[in-house]
Structure formats: structure tokens, C-alpha cells
PDB file of the backbone (N, CA, C, O) and the ligand in Angstrom, with CONECT records:
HET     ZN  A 101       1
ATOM      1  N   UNK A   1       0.852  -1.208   0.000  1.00  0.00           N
ATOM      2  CA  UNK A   1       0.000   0.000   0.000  1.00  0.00           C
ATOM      3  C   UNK A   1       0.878   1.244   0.000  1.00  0.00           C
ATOM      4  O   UNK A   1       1.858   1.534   0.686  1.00  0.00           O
ATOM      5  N   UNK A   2       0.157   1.978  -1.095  1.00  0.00           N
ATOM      6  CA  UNK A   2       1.333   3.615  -0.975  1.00  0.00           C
ATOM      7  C   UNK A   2       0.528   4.581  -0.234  1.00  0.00           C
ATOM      8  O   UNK A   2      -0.687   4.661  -0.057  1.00  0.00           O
ATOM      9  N   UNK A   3       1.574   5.339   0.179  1.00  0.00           N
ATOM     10  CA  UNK A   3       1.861   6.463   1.361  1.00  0.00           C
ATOM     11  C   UNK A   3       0.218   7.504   0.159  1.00  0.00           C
ATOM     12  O   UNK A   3      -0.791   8.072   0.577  1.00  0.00           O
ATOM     13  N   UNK A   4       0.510   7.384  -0.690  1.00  0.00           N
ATOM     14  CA  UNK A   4       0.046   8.029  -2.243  1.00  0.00           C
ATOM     15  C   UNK A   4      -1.861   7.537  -2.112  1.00  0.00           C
ATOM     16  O   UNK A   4      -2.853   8.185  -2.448  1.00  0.00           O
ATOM     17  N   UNK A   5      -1.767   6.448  -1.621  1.00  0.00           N
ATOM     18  CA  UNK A   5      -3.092   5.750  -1.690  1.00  0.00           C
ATOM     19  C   UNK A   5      -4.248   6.144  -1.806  1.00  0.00           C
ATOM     20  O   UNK A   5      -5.169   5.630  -2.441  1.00  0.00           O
ATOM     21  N   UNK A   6      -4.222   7.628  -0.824  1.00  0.00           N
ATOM     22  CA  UNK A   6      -5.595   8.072  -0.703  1.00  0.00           C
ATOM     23  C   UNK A   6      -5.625   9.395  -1.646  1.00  0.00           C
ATOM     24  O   UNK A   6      -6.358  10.337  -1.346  1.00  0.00           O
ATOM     25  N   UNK A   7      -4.914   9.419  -2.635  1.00  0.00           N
ATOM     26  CA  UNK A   7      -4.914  10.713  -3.710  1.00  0.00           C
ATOM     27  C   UNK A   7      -5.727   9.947  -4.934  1.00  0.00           C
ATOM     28  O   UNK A   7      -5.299   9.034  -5.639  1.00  0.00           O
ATOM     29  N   UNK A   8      -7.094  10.621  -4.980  1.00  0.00           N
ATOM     30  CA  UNK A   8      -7.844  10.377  -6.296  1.00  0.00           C
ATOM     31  C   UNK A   8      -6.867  10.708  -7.629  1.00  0.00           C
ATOM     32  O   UNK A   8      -6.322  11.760  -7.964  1.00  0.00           O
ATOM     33  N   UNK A   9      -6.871   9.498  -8.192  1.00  0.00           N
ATOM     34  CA  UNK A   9      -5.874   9.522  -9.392  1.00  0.00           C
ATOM     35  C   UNK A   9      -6.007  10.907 -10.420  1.00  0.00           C
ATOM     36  O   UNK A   9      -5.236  11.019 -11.373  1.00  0.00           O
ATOM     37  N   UNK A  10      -6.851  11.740 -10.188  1.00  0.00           N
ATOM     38  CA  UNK A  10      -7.561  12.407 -11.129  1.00  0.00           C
ATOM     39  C   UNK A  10      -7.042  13.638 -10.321  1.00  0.00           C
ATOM     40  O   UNK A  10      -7.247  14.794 -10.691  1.00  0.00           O
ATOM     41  N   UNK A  11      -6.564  13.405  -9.534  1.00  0.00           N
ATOM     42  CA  UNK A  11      -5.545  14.964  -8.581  1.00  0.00           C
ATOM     43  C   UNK A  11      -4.711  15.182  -8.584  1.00  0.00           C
ATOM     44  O   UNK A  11      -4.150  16.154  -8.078  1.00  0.00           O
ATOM     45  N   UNK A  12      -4.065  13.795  -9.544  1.00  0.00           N
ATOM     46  CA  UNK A  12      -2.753  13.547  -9.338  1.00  0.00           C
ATOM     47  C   UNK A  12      -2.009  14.162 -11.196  1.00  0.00           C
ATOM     48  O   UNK A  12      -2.483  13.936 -12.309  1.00  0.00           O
ATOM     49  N   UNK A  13      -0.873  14.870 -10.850  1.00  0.00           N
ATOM     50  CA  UNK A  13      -0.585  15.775 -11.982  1.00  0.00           C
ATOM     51  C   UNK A  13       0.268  14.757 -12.832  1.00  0.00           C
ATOM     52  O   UNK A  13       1.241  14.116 -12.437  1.00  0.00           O
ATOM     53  N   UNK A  14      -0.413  14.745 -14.321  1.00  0.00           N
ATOM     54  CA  UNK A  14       0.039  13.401 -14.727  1.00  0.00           C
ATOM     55  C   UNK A  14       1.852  13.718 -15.464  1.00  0.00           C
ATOM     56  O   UNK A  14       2.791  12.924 -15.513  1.00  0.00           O
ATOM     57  N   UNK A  15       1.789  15.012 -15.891  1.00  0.00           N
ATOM     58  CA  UNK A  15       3.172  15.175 -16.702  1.00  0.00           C
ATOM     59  C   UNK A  15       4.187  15.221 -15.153  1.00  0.00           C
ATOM     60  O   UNK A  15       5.314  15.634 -15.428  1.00  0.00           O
ATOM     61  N   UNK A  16       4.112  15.073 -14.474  1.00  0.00           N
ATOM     62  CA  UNK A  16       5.160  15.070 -13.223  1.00  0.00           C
ATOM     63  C   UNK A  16       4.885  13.674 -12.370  1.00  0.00           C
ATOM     64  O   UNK A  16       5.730  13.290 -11.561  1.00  0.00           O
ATOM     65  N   UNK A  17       3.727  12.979 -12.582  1.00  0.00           N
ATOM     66  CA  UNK A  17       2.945  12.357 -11.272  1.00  0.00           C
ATOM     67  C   UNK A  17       2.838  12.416 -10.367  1.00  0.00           C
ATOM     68  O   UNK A  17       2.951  11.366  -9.733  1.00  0.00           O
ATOM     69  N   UNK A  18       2.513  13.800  -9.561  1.00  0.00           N
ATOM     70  CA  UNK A  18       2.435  13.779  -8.612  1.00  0.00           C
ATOM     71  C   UNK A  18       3.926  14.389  -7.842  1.00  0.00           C
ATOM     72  O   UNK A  18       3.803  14.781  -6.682  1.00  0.00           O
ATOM     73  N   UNK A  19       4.845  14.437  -8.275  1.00  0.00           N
ATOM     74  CA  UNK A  19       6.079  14.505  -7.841  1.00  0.00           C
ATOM     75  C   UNK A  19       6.278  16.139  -7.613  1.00  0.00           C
ATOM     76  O   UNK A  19       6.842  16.564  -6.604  1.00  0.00           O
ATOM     77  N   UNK A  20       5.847  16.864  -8.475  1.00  0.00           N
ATOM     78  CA  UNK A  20       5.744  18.258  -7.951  1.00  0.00           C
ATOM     79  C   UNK A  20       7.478  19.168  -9.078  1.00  0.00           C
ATOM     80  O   UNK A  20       7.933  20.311  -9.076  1.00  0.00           O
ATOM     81  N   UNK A  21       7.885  17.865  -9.842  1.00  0.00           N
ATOM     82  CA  UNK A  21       9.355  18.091 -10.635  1.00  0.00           C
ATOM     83  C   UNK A  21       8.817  17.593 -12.152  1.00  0.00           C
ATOM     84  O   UNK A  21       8.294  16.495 -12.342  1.00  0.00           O
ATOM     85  N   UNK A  22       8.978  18.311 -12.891  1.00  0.00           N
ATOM     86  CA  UNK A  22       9.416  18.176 -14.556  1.00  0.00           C
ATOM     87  C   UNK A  22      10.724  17.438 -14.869  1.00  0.00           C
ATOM     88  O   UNK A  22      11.565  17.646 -13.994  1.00  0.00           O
ATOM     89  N   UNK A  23      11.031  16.852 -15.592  1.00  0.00           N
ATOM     90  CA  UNK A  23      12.583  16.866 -16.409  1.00  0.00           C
ATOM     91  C   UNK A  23      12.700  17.900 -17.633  1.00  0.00           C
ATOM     92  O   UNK A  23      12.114  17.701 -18.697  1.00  0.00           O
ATOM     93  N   UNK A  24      13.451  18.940 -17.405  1.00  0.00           N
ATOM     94  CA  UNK A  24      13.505  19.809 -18.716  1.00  0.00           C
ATOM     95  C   UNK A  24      14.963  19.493 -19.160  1.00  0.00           C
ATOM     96  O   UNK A  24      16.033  19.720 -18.596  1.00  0.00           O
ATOM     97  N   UNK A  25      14.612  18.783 -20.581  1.00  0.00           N
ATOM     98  CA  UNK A  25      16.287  19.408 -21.171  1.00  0.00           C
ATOM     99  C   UNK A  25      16.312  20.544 -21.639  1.00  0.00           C
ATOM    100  O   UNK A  25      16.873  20.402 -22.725  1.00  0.00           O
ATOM    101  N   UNK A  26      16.038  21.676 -21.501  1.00  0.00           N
ATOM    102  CA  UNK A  26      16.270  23.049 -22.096  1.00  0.00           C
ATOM    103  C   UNK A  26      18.076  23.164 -21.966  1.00  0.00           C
ATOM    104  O   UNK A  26      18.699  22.992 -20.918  1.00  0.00           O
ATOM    105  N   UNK A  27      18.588  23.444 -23.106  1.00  0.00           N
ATOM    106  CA  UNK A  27      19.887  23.789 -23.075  1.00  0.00           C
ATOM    107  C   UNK A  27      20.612  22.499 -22.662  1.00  0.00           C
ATOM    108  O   UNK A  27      21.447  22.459 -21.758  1.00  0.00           O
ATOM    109  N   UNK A  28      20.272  21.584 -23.305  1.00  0.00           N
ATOM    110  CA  UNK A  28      20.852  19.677 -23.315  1.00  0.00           C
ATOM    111  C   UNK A  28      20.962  19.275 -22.111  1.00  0.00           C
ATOM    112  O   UNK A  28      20.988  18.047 -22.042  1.00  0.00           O
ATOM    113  N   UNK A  29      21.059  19.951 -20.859  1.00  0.00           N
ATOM    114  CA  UNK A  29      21.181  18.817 -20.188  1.00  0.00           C
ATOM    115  C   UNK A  29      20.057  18.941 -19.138  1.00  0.00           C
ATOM    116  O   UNK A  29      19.722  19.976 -18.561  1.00  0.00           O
ATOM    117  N   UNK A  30      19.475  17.566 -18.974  1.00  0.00           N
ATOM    118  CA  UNK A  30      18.189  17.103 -18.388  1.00  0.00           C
ATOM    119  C   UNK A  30      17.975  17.572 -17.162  1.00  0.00           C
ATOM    120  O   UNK A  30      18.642  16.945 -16.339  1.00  0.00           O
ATOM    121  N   UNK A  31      17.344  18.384 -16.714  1.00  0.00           N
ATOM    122  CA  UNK A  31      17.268  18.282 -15.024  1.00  0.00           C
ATOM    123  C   UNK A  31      16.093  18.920 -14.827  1.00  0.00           C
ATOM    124  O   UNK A  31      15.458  19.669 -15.570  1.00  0.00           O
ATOM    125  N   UNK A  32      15.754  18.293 -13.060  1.00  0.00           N
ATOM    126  CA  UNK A  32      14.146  18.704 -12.391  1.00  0.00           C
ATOM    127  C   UNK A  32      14.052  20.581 -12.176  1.00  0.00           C
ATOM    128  O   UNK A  32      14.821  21.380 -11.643  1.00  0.00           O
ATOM    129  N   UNK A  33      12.828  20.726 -12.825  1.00  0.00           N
ATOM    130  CA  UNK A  33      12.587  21.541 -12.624  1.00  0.00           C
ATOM    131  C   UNK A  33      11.273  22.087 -11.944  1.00  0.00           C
ATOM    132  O   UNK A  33      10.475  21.411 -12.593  1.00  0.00           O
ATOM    133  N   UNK A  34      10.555  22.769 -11.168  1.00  0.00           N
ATOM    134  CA  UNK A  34       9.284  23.230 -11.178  1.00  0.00           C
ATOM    135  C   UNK A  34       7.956  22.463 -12.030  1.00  0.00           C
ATOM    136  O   UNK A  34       7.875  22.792 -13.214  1.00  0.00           O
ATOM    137  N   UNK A  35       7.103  21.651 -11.616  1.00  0.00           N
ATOM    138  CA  UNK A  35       6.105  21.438 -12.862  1.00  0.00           C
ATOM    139  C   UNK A  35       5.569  22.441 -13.097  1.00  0.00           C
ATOM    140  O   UNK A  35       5.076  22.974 -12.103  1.00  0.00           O
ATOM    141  N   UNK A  36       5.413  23.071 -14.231  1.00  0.00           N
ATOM    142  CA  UNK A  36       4.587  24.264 -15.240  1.00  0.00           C
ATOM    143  C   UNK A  36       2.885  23.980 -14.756  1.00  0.00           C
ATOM    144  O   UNK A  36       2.181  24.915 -14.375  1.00  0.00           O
ATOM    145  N   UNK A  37       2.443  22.735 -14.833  1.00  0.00           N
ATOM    146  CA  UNK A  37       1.205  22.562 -14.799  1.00  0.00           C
ATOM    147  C   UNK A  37       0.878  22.538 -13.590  1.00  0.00           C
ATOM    148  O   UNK A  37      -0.091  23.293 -13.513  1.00  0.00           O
ATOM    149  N   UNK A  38       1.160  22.017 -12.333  1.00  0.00           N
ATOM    150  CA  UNK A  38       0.772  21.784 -11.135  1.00  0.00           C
ATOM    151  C   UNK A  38       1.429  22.935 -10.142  1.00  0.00           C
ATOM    152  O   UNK A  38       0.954  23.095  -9.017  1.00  0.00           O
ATOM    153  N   UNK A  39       2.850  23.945 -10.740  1.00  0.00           N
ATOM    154  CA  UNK A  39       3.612  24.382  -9.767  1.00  0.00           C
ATOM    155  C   UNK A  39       4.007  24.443  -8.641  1.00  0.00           C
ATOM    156  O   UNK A  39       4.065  25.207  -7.678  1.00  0.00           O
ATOM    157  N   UNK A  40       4.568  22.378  -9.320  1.00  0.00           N
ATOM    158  CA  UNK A  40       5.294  22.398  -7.351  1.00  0.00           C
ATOM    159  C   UNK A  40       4.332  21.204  -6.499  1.00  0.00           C
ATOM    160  O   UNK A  40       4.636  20.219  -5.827  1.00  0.00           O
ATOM    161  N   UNK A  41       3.377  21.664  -6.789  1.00  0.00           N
ATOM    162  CA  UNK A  41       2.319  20.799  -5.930  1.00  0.00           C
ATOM    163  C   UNK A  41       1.940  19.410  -6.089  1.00  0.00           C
ATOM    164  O   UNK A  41       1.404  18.724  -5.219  1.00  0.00           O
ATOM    165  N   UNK A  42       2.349  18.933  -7.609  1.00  0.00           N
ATOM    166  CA  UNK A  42       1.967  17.145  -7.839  1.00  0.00           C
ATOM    167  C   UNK A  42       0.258  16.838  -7.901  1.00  0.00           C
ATOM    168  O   UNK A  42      -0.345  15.769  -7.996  1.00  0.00           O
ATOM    169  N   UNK A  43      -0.255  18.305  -7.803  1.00  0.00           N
ATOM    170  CA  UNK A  43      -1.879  17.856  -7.971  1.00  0.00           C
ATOM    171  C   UNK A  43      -2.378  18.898  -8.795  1.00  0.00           C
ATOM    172  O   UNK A  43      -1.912  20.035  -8.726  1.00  0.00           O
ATOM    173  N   UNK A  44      -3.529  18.508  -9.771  1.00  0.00           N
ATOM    174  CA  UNK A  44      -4.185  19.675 -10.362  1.00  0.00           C
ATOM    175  C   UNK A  44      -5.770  19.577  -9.697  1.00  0.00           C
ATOM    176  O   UNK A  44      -5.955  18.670  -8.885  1.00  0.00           O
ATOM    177  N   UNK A  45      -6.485  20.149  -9.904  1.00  0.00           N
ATOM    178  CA  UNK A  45      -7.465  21.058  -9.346  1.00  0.00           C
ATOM    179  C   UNK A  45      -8.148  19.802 -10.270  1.00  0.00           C
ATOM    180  O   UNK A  45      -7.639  19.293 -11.269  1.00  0.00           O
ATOM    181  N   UNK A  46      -9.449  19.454  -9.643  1.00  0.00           N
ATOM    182  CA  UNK A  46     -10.565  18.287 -10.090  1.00  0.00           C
ATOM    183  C   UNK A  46     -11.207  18.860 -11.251  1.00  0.00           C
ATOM    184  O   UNK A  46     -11.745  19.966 -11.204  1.00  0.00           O
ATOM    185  N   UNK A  47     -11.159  17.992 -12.513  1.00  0.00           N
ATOM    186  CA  UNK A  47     -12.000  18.750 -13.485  1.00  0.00           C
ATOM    187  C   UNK A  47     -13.514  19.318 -13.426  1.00  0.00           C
ATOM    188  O   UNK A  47     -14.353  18.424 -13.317  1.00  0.00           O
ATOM    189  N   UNK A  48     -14.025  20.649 -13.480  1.00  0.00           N
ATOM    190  CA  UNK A  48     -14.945  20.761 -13.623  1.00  0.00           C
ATOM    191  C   UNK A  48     -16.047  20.398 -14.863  1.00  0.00           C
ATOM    192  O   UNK A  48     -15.668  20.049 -15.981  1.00  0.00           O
ATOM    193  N   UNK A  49     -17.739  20.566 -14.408  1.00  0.00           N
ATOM    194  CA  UNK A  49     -18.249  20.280 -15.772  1.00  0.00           C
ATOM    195  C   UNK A  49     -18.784  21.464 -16.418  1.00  0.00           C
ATOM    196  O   UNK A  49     -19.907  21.572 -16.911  1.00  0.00           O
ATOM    197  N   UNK A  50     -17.389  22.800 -16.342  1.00  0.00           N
ATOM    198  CA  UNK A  50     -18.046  23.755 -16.975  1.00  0.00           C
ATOM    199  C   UNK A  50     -17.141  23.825 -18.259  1.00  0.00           C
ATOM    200  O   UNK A  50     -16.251  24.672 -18.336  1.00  0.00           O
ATOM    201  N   UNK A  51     -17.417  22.789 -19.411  1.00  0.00           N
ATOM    202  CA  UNK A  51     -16.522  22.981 -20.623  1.00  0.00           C
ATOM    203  C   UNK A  51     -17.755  23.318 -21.406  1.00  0.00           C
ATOM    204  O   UNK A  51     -18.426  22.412 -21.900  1.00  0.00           O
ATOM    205  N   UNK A  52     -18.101  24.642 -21.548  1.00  0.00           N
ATOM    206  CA  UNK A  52     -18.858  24.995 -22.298  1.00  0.00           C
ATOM    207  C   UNK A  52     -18.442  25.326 -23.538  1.00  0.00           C
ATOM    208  O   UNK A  52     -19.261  25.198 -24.447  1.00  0.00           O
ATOM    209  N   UNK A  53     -17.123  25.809 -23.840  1.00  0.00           N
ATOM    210  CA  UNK A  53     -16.918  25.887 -25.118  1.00  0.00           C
ATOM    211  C   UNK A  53     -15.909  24.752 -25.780  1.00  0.00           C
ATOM    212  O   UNK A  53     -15.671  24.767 -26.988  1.00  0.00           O
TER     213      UNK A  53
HETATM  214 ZN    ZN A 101       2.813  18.581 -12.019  1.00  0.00          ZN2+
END
């Protein structure tokens, strides 16, 4: 059982998983950076059902 267990998969930030780190190679060499999408946090915000457009 993971520590992770009780995080609805759907909170969990998929380009990082959760980890709260990117890999950017910007400028060749690979390293963690900030996730862009989650910033930091390893979770995004629950989809809402307001996709109206
Ligand atoms: Zn993320």
C-alpha cells in the first residue's frame, strides 16, 4: 500500500505524477525543474463540468 493511496488519481498531476518536478532538457542537459502545470504541488485542481466551449 502507498503512502500516495488516498490521492484520487484524477488529482494527481500526470506530466510530473504527482512529484511536484518536470525533467527539462532546455539547453541539453536534463534536469528537475518546477512542474509548469501543477507548480510544485503534484496535484491539479478536479475537473470541472463547466466545458462549455
Ligand atoms: Zn505537475
Amino acid at each position: 500500500m502507498s503512502p500516495d493511496d488516498d490521492i484520487p488519481p484524477e488529482e494527481i498531476c500526470p506530466p510530473c505524477r504527482g512529484t511536484g518536478k518536470v525533467i527539462s532538457k532546455l539547453g541539453g542537459d536534463p534536469h528537475p525543474v518546477e512542474c509548469p502545470w501543477c507548480h510544485g504541488t503534484g496535484r491539479l485542481p478536479r475537473p470541472t463540468a463547466d466545458n462549455g466551449s
